[in-house]
C-alpha positions in Angstrom: -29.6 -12.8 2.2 -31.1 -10.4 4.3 -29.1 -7.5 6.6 -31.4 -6.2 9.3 -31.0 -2.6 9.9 -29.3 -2.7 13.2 -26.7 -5.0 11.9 -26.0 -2.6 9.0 -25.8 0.5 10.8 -22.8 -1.7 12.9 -21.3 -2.7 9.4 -21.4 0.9 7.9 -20.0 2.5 11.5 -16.9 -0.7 10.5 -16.6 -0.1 7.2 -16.5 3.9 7.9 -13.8 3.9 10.5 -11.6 1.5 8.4 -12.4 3.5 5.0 -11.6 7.0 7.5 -8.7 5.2 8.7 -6.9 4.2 5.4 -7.5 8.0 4.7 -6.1 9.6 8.0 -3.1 7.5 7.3 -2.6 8.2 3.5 -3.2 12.1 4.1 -0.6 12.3 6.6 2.0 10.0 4.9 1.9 11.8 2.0 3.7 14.8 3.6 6.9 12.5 3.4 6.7 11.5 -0.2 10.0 12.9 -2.3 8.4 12.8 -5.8 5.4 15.2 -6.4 3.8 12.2 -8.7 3.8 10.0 -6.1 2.9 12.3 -4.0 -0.4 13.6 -6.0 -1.0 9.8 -6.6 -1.5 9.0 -2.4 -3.4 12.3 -1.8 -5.8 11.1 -4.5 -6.1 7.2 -3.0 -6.5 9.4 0.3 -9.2 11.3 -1.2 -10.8 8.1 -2.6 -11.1 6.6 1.1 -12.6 9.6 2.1 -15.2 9.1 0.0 -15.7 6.1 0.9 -15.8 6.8 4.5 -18.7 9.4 3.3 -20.3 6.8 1.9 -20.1 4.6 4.5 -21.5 7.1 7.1 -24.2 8.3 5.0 -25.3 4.8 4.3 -25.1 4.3 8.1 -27.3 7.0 9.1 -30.1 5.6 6.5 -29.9 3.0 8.1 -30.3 4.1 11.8 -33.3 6.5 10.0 -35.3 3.2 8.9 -34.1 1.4 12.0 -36.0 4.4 14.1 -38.7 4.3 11.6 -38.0 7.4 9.9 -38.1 6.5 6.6 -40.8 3.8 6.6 -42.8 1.5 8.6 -40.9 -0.6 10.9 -41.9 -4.4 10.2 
């Protein structure tokens, strides 16, 4: 199966805001959390979806960048 590059610069702009999202809302829950384990635990899950919200964006922008023809010819 084949993604054009439009379609994945939509998915990774998605998958970005939902992975930035999960993190927004873990980082600023974890302010309420009693026990510091627990509370180390969600800050690292919040970290995690951070990253993954990096990922997504930088993926994202590859993709706009072969879209545009900036990293190859466009077919």
């Amino acid at each position: 199966m084949m993604i054009s590059a439009r379609i994945a610069v939509w998915l990774c702009a998605v998958f970005g805001l939902v992975c930035a999202g999960a993190a927004l809302t873990a980082f600023t829950g974890a302010q309420s959390i009693a026990d510091a384990a627990e509370r180390e635990a969600s800050l690292g899950y919040a970290a995690f979806w951070a990253f993954l919200a990096l990922i997504g964006a930088v993926f994202g922008v590859l993709s706009w960048l072969m879209l545009k023809g900036k990293l190859g010819a466009v077919e």
